[in-house]
PyMOL Python script that loads the backbone (N, CA, C, O; Angstrom):
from pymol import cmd

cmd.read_pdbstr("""\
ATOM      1  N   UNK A   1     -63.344 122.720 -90.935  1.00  0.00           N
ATOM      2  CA  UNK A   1     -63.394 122.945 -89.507  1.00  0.00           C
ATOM      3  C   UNK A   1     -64.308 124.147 -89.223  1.00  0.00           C
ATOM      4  O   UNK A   1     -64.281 125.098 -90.004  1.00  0.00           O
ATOM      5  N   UNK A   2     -65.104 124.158 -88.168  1.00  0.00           N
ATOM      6  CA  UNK A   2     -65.708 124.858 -87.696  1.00  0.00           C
ATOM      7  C   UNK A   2     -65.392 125.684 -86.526  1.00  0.00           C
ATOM      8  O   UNK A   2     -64.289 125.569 -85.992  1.00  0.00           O
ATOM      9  N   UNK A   3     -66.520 126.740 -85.958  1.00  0.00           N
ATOM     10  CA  UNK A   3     -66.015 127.691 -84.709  1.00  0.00           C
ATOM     11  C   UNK A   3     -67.675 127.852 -84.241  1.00  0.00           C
ATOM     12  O   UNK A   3     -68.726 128.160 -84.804  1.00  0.00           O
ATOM     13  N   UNK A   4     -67.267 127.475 -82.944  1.00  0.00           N
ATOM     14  CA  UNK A   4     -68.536 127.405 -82.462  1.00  0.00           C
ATOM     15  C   UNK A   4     -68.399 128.464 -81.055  1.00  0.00           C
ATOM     16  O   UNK A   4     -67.401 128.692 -80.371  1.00  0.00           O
ATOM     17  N   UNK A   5     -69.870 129.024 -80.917  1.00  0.00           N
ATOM     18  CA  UNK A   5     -69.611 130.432 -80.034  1.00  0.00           C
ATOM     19  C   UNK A   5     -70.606 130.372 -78.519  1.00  0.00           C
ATOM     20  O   UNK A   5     -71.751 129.946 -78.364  1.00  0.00           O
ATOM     21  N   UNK A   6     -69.785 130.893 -77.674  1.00  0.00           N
ATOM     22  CA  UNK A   6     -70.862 130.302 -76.363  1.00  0.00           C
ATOM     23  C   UNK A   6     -72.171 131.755 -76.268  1.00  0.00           C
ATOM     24  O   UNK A   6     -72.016 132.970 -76.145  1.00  0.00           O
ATOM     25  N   UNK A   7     -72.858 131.275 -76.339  1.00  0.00           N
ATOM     26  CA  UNK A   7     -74.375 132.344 -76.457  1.00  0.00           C
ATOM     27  C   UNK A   7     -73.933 133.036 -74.838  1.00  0.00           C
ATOM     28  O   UNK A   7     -74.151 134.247 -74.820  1.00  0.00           O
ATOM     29  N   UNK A   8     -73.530 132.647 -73.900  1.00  0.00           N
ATOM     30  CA  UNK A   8     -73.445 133.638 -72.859  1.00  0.00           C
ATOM     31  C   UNK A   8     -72.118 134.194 -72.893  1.00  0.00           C
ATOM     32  O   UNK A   8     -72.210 135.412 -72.740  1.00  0.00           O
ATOM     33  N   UNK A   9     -71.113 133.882 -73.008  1.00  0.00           N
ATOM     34  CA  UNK A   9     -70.127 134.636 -72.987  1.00  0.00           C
ATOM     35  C   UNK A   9     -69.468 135.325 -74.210  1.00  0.00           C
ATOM     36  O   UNK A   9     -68.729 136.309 -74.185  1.00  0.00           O
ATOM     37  N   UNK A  10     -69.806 134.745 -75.084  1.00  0.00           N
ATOM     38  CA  UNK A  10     -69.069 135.003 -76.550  1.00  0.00           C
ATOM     39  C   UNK A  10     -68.205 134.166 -76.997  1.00  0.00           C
ATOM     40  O   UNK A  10     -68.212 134.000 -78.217  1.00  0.00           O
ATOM     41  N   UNK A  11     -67.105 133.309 -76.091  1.00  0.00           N
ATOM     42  CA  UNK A  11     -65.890 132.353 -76.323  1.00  0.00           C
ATOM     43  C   UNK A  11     -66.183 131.601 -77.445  1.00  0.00           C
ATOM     44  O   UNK A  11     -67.228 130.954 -77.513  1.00  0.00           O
ATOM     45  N   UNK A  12     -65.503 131.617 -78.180  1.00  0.00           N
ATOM     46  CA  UNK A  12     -64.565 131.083 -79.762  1.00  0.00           C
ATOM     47  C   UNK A  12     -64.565 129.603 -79.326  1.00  0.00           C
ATOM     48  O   UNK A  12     -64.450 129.496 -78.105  1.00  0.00           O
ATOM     49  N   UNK A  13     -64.661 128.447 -79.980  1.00  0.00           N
ATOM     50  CA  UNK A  13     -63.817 127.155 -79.933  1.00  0.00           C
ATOM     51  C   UNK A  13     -63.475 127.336 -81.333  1.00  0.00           C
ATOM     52  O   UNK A  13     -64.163 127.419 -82.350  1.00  0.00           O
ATOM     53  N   UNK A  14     -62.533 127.366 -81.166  1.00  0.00           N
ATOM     54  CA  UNK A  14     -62.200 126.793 -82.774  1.00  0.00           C
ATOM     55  C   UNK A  14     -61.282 125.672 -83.391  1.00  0.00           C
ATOM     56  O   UNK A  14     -60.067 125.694 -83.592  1.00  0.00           O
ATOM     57  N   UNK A  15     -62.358 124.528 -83.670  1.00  0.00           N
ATOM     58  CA  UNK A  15     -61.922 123.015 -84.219  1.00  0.00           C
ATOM     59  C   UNK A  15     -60.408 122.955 -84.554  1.00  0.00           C
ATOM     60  O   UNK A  15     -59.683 122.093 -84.058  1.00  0.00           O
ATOM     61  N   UNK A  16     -59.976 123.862 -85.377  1.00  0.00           N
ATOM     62  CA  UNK A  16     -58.576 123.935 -86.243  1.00  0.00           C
ATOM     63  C   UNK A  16     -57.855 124.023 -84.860  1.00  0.00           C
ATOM     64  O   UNK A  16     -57.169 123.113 -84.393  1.00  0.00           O
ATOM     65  N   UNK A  17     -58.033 124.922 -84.413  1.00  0.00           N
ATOM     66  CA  UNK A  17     -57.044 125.102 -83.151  1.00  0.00           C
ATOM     67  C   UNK A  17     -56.936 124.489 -81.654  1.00  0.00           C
ATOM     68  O   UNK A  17     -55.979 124.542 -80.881  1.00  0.00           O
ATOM     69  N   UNK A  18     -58.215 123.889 -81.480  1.00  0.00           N
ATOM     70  CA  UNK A  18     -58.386 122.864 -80.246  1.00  0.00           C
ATOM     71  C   UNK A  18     -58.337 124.147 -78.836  1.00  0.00           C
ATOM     72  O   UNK A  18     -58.522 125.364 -78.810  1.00  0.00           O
ATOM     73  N   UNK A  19     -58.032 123.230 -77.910  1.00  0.00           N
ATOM     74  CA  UNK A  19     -57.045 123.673 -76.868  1.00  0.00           C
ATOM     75  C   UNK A  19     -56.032 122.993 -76.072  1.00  0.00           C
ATOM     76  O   UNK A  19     -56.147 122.212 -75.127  1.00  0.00           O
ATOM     77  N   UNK A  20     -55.209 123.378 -76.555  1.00  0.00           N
ATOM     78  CA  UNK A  20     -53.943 122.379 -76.003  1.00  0.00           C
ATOM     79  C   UNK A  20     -53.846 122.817 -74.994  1.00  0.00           C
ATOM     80  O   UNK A  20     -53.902 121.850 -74.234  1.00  0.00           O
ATOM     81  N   UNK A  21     -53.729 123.683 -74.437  1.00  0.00           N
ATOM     82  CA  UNK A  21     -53.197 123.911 -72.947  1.00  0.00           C
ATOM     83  C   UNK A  21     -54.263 123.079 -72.143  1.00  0.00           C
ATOM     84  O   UNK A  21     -53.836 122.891 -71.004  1.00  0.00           O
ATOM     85  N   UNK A  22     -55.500 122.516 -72.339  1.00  0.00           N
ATOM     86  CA  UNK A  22     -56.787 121.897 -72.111  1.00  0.00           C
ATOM     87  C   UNK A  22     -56.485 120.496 -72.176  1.00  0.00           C
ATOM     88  O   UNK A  22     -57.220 119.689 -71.606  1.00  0.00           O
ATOM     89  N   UNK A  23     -55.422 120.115 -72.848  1.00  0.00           N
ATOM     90  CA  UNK A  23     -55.362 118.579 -73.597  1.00  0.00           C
ATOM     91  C   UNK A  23     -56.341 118.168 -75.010  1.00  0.00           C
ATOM     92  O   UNK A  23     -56.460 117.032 -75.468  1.00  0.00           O
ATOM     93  N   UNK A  24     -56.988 119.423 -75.541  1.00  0.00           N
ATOM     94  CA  UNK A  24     -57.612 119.124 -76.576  1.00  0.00           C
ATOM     95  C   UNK A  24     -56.611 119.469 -77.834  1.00  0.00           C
ATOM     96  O   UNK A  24     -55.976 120.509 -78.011  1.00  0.00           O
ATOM     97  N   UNK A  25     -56.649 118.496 -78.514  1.00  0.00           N
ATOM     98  CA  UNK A  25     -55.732 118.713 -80.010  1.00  0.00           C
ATOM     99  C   UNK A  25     -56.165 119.339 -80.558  1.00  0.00           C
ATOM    100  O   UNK A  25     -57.323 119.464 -80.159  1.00  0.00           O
ATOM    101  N   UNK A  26     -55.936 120.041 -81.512  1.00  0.00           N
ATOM    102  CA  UNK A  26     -56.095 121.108 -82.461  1.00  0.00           C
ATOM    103  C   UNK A  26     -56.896 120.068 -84.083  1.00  0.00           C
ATOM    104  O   UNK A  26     -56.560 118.914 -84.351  1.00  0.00           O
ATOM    105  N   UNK A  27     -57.494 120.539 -84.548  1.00  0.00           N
ATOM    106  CA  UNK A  27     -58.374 119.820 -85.400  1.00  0.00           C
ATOM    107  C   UNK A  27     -59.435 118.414 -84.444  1.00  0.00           C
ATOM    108  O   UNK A  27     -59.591 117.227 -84.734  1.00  0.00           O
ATOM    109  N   UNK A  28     -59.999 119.272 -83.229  1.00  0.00           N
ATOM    110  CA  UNK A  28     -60.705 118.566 -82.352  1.00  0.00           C
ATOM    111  C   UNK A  28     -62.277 118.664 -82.617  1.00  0.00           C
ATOM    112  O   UNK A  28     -62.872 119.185 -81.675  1.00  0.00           O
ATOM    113  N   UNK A  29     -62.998 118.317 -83.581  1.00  0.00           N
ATOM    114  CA  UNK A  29     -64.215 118.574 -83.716  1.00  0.00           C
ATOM    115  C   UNK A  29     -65.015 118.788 -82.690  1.00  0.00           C
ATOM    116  O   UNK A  29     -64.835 118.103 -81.684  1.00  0.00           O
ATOM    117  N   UNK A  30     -65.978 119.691 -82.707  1.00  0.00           N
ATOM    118  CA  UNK A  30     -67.110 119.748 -81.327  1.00  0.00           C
ATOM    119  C   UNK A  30     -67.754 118.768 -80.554  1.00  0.00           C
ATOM    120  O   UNK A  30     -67.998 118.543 -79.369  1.00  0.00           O
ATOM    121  N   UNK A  31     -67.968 118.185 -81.840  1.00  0.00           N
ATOM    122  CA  UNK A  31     -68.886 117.053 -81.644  1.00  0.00           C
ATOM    123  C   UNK A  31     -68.569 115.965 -80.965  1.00  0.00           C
ATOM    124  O   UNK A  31     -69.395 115.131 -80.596  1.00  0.00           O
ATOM    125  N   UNK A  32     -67.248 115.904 -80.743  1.00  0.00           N
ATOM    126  CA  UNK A  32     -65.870 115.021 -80.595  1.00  0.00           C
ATOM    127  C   UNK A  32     -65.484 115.466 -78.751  1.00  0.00           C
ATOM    128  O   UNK A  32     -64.685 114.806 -78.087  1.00  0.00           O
ATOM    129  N   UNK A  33     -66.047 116.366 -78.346  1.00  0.00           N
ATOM    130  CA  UNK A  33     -65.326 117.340 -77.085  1.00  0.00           C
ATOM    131  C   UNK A  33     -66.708 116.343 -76.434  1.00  0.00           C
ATOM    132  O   UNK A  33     -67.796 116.063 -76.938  1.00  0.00           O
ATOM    133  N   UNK A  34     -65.979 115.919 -74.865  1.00  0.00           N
ATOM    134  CA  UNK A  34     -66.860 115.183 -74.022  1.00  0.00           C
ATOM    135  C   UNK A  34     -68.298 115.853 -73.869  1.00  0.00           C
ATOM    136  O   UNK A  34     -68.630 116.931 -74.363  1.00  0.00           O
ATOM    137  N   UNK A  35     -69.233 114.856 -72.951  1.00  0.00           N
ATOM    138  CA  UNK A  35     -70.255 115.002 -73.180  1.00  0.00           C
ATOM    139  C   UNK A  35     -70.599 116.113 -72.503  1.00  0.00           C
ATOM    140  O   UNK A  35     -71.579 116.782 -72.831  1.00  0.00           O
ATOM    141  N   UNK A  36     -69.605 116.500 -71.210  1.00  0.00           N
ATOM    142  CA  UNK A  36     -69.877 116.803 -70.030  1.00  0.00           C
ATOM    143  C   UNK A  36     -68.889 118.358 -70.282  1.00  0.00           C
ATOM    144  O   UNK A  36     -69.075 119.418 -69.684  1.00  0.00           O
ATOM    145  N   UNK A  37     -67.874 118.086 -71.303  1.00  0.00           N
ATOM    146  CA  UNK A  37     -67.064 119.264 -71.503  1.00  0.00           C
ATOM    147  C   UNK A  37     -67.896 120.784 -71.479  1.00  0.00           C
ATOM    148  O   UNK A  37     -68.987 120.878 -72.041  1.00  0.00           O
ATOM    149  N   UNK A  38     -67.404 121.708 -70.924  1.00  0.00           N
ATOM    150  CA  UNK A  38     -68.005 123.350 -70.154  1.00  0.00           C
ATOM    151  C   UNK A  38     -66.758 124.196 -71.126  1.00  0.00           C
ATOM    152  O   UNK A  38     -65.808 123.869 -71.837  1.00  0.00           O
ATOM    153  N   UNK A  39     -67.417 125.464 -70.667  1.00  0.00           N
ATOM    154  CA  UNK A  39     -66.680 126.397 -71.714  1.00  0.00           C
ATOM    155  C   UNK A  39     -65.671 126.547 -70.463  1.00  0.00           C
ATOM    156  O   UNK A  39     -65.735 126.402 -69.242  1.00  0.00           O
ATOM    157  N   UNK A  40     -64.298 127.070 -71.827  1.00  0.00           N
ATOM    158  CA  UNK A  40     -63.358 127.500 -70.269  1.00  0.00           C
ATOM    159  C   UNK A  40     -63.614 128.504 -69.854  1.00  0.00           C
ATOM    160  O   UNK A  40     -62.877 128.560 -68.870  1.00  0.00           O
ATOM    161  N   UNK A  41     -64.606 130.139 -69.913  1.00  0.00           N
ATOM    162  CA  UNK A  41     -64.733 131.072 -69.840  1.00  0.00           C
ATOM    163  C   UNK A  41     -65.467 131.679 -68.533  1.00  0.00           C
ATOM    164  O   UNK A  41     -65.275 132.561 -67.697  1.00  0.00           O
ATOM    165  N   UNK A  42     -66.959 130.127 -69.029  1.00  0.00           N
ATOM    166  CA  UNK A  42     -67.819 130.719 -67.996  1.00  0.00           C
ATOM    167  C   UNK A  42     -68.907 129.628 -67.727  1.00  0.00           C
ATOM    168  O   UNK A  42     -70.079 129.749 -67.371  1.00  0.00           O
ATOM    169  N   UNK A  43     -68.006 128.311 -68.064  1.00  0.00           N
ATOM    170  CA  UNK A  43     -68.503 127.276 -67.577  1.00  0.00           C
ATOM    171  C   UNK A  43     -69.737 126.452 -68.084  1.00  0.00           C
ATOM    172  O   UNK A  43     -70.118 125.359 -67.664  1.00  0.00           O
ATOM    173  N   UNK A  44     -70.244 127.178 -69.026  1.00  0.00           N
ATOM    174  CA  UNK A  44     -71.572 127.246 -69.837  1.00  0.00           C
ATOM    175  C   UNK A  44     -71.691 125.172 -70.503  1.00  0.00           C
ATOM    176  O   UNK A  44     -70.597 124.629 -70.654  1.00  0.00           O
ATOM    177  N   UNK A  45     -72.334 124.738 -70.656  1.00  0.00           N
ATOM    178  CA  UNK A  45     -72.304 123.739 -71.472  1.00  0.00           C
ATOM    179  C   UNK A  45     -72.405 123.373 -72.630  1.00  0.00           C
ATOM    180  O   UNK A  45     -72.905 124.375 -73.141  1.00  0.00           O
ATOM    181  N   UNK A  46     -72.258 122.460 -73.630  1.00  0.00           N
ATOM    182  CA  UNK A  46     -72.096 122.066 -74.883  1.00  0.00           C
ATOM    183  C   UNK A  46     -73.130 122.454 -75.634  1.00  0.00           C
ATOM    184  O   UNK A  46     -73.096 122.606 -76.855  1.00  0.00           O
ATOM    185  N   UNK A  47     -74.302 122.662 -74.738  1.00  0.00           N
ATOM    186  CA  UNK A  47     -75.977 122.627 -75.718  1.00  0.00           C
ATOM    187  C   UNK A  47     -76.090 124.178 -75.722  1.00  0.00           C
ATOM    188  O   UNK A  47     -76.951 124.810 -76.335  1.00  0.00           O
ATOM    189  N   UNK A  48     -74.811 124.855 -74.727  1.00  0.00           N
ATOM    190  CA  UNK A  48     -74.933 126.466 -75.045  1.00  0.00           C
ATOM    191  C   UNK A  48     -73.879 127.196 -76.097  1.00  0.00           C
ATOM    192  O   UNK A  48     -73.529 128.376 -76.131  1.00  0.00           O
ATOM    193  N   UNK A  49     -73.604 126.395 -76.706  1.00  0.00           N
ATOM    194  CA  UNK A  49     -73.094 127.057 -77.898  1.00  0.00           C
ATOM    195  C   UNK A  49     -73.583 126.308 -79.155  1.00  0.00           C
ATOM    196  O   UNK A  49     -73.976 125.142 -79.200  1.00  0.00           O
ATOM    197  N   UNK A  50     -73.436 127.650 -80.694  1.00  0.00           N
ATOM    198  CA  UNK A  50     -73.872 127.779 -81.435  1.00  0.00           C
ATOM    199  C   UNK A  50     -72.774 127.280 -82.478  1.00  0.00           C
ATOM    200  O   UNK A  50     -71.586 127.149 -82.188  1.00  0.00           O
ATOM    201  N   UNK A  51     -73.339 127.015 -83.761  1.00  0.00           N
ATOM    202  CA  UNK A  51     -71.995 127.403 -84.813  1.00  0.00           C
ATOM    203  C   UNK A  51     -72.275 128.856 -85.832  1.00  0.00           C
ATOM    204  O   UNK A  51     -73.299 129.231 -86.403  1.00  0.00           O
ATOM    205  N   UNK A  52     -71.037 129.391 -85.774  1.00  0.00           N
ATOM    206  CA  UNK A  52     -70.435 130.402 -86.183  1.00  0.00           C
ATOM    207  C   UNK A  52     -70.464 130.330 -87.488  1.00  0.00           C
ATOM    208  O   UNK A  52     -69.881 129.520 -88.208  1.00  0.00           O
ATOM    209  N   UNK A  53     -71.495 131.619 -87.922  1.00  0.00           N
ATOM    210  CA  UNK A  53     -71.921 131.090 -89.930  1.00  0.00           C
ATOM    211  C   UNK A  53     -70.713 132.202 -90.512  1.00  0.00           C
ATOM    212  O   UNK A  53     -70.634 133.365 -90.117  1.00  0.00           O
ATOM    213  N   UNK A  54     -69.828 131.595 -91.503  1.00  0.00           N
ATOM    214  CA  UNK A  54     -69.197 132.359 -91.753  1.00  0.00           C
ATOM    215  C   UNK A  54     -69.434 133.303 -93.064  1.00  0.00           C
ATOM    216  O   UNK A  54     -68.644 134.211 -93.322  1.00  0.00           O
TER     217      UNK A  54
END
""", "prot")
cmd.dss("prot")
cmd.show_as("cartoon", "prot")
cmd.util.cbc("prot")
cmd.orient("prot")
């Protein structure tokens, strides 16, 4: 699982953990999150976040 990071705000997704309070399950891949899905932070879109090199 991965963690992918929004280039404008900073916000975390992180695959393992989803967001349930969102309706997203936890082990929810990115790639997997709608097309149209926005950050919850600051609204940003899918093509504005990165993955997180660990």
């Amino acid at each position: 699982m991965r963690s992918w990071v929004c280039m404008f705000c900073g916000y975390v997704y992180e695959e393992a953990e989803g967001i349930p309070d969102k309706g997203i399950p936890p082990g929810t891949r990115f790639e997997d999150l709608p097309a149209d899905w926005k950050c919850p932070d600051c609204d940003s879109g899918k093509a504005d976040f990165f993955v997180m090199e660990s």
